[in-house]
MMTF fields as JSON, N, C-alpha, C and O atoms, coordinates in Angstrom:
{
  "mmtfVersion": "1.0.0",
  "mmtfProducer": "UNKNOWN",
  "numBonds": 371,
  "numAtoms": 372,
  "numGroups": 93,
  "numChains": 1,
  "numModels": 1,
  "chainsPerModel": [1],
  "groupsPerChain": [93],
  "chainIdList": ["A"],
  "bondAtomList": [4, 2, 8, 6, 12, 10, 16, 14, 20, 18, 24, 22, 28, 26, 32, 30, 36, 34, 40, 38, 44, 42, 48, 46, 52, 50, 56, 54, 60, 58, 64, 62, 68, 66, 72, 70, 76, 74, 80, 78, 84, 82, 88, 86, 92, 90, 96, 94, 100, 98, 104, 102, 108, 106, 112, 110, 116, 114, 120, 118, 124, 122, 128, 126, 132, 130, 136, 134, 140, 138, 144, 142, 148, 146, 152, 150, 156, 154, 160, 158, 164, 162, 168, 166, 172, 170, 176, 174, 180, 178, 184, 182, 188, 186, 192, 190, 196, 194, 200, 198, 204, 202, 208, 206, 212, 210, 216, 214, 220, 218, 224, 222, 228, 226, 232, 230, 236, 234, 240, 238, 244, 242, 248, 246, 252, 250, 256, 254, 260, 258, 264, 262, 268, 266, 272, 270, 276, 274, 280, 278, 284, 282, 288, 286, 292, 290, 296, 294, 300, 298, 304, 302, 308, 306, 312, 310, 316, 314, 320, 318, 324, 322, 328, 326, 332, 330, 336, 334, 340, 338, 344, 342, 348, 346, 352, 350, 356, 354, 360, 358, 364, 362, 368, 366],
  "bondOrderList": [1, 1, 1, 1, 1, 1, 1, 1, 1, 1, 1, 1, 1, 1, 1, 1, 1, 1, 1, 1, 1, 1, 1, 1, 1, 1, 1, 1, 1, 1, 1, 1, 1, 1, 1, 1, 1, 1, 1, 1, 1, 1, 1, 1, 1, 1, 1, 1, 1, 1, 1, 1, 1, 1, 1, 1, 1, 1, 1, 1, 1, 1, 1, 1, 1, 1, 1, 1, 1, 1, 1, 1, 1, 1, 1, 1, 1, 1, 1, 1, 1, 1, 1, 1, 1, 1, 1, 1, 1, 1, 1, 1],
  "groupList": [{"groupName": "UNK", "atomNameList": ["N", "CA", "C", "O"], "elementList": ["N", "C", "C", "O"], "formalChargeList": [0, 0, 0, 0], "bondAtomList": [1, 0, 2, 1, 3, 2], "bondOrderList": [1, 1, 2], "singleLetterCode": "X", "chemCompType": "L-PEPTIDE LINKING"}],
  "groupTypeList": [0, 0, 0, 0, 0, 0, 0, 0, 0, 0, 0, 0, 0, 0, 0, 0, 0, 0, 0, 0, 0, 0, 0, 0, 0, 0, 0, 0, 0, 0, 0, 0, 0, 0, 0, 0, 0, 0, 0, 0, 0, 0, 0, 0, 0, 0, 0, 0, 0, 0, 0, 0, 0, 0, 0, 0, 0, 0, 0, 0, 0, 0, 0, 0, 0, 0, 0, 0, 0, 0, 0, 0, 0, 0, 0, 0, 0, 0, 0, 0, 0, 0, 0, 0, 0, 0, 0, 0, 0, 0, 0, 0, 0],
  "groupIdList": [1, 2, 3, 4, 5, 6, 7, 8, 9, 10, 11, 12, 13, 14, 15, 16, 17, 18, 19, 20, 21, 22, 23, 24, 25, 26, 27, 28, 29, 30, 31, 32, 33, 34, 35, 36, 37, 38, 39, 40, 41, 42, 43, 44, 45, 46, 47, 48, 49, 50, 51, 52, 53, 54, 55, 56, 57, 58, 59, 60, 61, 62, 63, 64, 65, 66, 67, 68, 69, 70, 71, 72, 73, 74, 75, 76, 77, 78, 79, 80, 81, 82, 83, 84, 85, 86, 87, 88, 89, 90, 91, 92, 93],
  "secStructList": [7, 6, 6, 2, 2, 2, 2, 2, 2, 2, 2, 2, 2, 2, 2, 2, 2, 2, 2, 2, 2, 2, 2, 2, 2, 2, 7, 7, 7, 7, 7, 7, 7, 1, 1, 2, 2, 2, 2, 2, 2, 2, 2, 2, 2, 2, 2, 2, 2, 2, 2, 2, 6, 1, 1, 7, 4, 4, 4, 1, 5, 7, 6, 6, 1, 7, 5, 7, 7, 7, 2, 2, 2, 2, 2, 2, 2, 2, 2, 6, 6, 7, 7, 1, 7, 1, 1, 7, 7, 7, 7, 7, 7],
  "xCoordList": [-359.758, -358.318, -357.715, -356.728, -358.331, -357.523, -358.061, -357.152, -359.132, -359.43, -358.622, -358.439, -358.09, -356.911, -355.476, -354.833, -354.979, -354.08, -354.305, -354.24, -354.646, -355.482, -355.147, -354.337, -355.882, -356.009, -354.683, -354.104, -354.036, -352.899, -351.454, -350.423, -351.51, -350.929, -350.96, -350.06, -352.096, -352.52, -351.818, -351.276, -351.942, -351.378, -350.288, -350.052, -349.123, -347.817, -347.008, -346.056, -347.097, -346.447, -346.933, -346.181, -348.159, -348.568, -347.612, -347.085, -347.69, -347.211, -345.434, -344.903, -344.772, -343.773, -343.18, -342.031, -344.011, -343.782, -343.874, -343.006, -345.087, -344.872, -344.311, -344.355, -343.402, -342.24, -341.05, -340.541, -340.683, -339.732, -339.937, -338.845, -340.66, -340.998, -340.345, -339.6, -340.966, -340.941, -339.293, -338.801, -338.658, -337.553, -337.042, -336.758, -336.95, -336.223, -336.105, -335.342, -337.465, -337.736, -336.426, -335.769, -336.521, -335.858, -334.303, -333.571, -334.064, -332.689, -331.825, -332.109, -330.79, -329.603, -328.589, -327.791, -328.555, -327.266, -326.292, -326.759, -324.726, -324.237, -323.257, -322.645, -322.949, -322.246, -320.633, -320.427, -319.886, -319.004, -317.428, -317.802, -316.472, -315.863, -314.56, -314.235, -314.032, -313.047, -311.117, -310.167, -311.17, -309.762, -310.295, -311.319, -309.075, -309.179, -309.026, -309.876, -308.42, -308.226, -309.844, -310.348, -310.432, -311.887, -312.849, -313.757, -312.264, -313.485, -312.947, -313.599, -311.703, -311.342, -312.086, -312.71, -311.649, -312.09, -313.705, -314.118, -314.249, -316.105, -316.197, -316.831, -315.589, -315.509, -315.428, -316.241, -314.383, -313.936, -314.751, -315.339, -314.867, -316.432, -317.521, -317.996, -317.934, -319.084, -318.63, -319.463, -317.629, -317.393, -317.512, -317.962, -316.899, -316.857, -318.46, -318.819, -319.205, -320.399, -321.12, -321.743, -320.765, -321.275, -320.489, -320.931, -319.586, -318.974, -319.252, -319.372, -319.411, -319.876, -321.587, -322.064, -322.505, -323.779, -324.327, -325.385, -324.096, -324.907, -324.118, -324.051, -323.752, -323.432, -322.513, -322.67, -321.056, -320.483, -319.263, -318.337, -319.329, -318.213, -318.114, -317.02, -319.159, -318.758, -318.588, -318.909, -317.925, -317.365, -315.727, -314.951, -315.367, -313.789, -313.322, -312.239, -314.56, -314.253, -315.012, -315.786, -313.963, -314.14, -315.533, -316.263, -315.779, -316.764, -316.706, -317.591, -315.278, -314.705, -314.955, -315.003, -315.13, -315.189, -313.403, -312.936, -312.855, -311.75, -311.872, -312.422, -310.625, -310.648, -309.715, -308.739, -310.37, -309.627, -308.485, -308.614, -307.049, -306.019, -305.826, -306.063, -305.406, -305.276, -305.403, -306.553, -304.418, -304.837, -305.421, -305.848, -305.052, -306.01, -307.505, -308.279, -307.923, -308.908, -310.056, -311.284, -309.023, -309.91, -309.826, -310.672, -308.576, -309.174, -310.337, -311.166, -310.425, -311.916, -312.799, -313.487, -313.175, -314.226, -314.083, -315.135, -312.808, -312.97, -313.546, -314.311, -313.087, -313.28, -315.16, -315.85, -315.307, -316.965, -317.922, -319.138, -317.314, -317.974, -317.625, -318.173, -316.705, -316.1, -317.362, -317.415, -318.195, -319.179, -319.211, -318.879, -319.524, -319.706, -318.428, -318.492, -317.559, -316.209, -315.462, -314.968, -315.045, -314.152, -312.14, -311.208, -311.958, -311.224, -310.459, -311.279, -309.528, -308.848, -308.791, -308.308, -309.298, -309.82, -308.64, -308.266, -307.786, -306.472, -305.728, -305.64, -305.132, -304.085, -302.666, -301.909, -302.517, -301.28, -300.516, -299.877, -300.503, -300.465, -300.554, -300.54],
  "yCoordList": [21.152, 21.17, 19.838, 19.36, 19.274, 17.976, 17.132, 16.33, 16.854, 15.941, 15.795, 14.699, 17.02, 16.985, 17.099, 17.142, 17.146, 16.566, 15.121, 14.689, 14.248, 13.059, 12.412, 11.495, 13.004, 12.515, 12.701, 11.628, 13.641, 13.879, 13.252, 13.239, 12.872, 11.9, 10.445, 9.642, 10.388, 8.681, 8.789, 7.814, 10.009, 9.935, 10.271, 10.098, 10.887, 10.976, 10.018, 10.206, 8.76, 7.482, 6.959, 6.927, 6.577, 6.022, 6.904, 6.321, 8.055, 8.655, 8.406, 8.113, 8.695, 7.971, 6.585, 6.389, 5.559, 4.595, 4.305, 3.723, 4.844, 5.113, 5.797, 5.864, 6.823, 7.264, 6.347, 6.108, 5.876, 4.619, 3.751, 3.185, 3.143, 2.001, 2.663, 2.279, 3.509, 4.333, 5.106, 5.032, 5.547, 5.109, 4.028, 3.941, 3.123, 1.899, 1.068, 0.135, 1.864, 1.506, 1.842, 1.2, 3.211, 4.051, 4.382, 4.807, 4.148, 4.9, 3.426, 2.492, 3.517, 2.631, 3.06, 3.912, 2.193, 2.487, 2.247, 1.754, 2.148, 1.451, 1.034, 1.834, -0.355, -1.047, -0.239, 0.403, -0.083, 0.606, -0.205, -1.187, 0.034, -0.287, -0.485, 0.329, -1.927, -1.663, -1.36, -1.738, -0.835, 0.153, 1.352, 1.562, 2.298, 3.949, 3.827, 4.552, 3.316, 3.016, 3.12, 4.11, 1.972, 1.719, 2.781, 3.063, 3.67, 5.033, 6.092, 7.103, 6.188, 7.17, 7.444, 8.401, 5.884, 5.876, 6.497, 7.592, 5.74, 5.853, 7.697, 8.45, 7.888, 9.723, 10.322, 11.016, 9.994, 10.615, 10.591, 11.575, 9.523, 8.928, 9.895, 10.585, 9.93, 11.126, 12.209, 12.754, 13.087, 14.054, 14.623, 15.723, 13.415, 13.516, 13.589, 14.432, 12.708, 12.79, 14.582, 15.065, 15.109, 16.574, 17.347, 18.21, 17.009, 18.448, 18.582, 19.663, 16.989, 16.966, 16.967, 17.355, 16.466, 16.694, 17.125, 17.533, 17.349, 18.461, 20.021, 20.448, 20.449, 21.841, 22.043, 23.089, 20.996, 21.442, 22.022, 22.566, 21.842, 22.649, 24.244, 24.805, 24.795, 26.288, 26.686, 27.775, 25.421, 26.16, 25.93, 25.866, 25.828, 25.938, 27.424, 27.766, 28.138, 29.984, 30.492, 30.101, 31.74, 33.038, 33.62, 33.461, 34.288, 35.641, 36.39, 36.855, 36.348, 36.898, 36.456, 37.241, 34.667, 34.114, 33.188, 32.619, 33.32, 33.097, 31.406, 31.043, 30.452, 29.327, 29.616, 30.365, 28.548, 28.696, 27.517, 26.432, 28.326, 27.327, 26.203, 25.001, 26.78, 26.775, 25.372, 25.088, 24.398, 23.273, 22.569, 21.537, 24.056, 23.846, 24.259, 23.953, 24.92, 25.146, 23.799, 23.77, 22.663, 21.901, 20.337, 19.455, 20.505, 19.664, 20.0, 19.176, 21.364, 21.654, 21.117, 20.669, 20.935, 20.145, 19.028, 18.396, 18.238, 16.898, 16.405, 15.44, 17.253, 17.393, 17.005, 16.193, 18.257, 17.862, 16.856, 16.995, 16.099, 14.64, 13.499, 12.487, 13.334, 12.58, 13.021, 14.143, 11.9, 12.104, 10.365, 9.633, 9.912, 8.778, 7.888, 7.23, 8.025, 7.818, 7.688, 8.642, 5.905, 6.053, 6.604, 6.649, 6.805, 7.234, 8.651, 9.566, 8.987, 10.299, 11.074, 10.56, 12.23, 13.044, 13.553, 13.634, 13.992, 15.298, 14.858, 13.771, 16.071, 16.024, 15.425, 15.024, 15.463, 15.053, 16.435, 16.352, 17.349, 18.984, 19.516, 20.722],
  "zCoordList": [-176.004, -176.154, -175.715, -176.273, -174.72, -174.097, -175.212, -175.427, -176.109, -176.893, -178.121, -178.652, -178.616, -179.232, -179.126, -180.175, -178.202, -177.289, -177.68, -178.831, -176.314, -177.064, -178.402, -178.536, -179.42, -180.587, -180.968, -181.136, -181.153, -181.759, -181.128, -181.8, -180.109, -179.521, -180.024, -180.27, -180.084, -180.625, -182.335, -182.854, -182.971, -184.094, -184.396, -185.592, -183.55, -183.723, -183.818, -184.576, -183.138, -183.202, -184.607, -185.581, -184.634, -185.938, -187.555, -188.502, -187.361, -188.46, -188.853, -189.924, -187.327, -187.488, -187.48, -187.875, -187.002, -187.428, -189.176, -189.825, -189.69, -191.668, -191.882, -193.11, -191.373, -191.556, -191.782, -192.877, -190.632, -190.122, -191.145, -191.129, -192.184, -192.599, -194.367, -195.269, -194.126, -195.795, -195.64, -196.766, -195.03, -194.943, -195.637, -196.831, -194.645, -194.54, -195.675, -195.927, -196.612, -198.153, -199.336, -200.156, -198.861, -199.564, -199.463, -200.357, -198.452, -198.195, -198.037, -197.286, -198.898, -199.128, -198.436, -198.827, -196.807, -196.049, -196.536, -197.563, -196.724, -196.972, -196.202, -195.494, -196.228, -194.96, -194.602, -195.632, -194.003, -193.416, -194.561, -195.202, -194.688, -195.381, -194.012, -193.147, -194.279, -193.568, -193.769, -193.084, -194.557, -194.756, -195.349, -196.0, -194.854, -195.415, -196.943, -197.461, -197.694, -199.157, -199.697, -200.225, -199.448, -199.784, -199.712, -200.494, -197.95, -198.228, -198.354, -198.096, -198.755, -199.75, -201.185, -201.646, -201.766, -202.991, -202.75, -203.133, -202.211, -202.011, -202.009, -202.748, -201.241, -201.003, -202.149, -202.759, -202.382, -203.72, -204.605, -205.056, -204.932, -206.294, -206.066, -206.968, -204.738, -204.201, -204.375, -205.099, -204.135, -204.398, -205.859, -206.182, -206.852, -208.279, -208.877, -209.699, -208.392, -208.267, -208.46, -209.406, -207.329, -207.003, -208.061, -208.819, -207.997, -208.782, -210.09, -210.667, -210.816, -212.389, -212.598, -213.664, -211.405, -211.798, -211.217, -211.696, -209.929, -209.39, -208.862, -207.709, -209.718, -209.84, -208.912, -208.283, -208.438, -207.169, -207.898, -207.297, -209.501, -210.115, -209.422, -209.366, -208.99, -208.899, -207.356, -206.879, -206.542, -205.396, -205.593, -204.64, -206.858, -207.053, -207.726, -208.202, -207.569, -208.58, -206.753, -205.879, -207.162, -206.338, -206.512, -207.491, -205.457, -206.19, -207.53, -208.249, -207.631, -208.72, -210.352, -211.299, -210.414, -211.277, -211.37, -212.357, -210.178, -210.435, -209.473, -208.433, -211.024, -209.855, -208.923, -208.976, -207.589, -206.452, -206.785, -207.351, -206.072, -206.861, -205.484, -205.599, -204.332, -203.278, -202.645, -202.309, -202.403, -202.199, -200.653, -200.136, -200.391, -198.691, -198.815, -197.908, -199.869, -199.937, -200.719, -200.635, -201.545, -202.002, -200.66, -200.517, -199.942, -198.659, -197.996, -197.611, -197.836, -197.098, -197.266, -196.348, -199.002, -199.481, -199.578, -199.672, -199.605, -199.046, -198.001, -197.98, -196.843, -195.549, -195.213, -194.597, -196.131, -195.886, -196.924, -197.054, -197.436, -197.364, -196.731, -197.168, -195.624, -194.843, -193.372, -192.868, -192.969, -191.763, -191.482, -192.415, -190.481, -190.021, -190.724, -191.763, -190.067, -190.113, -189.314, -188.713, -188.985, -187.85, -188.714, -187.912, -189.655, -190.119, -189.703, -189.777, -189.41, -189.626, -191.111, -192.119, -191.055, -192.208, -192.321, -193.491, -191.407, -191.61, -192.654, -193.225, -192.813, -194.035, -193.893, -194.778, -192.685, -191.969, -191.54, -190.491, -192.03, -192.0, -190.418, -190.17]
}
């Protein structure tokens, strides 16, 4: 048991370091924008993004099949693509 302990120790770093690397490959940070105008727009574009290709059209219908009209209900979903943001999200509301 202690020999794999051991071993598997010696290989947890290694794996995440080719983790860390293969990352760093892949994933396109993108630099911080400095006015709310700029990551509005960016938000928005993402949001438009989801709703036309990846299927985010159907959190604007009810259970029912009904659209949601409700314009507090489509801040919500603004709401949640706004993360790493020194920006204020509120509505002013």
């Amino acid at each position: 048991m202690n020999f794999e302990i051991n071993r598997i120790s010696s290989v947890i770093p290694r794996l995440a370091n080719e983790l860390a690397v293969m990352l760093n490959k892949e994933l396109i940070v993108k630099p911080k924008t400095n006015d709310s105008y700029s990551e509005n727009i960016s938000r928005i574009l993402y949001l438009k993004k989801v709703i036309e290709c990846q299927d985010g059209y159907k959190l604007f219908y009810d259970s029912d099949g009904n659209v949601i009209r409700r314009e507090i209900d489509l801040q919500k979903y603004f709401k949640a693509v706004w993360y790493a943001t020194d920006f204020n999200v509120d509505s002013g509301k």
